[in-house]
N, C-alpha and C positions, 0 to 999 in steps of 0.2 A: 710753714714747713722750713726747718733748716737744712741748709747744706753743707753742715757738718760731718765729719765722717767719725765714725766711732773709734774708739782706740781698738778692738778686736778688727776691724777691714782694718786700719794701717797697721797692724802687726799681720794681718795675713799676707799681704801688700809686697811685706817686707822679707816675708816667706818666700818667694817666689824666684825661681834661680835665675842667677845673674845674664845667663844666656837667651831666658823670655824677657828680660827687662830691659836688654839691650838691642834685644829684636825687635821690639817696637818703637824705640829707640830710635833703631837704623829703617824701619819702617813708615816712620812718621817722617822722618828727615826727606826720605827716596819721596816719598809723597808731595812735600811740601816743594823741591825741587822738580820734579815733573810738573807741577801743578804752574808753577811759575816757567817753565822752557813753553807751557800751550798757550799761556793767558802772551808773552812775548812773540811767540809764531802766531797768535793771531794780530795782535798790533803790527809785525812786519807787514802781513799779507794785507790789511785795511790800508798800508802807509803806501806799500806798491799799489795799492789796487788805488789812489789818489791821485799819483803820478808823484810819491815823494822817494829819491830815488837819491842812491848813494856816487851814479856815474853820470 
């Protein structure tokens, strides 16, 4: 099976107005930054919960 993509999906692709392409865009970005403040709140909270402490 290839995972090529035909030239008809990237001209539709490219159909698609600049304000959906940008909104997943800024959708993947919000995601990618949430996802990395949980994965760091939870490394604080295991570092407290250690006794490793910044005072």
């Amino acid at each position: 099976m290839s995972n090529k993509h035909s030239l008809q999906e990237i001209e539709a692709a490219e159909k698609k107005p600049l304000w959906q392409r940008l909104g997943w865009l800024a959708g993947i970005w919000v995601g990618s930054v949430l996802a990395l403040f949980i994965v760091a709140s939870l490394m604080r909270m295991f570092m407290n919960a250690a006794g490793l402490t910044t005072h």
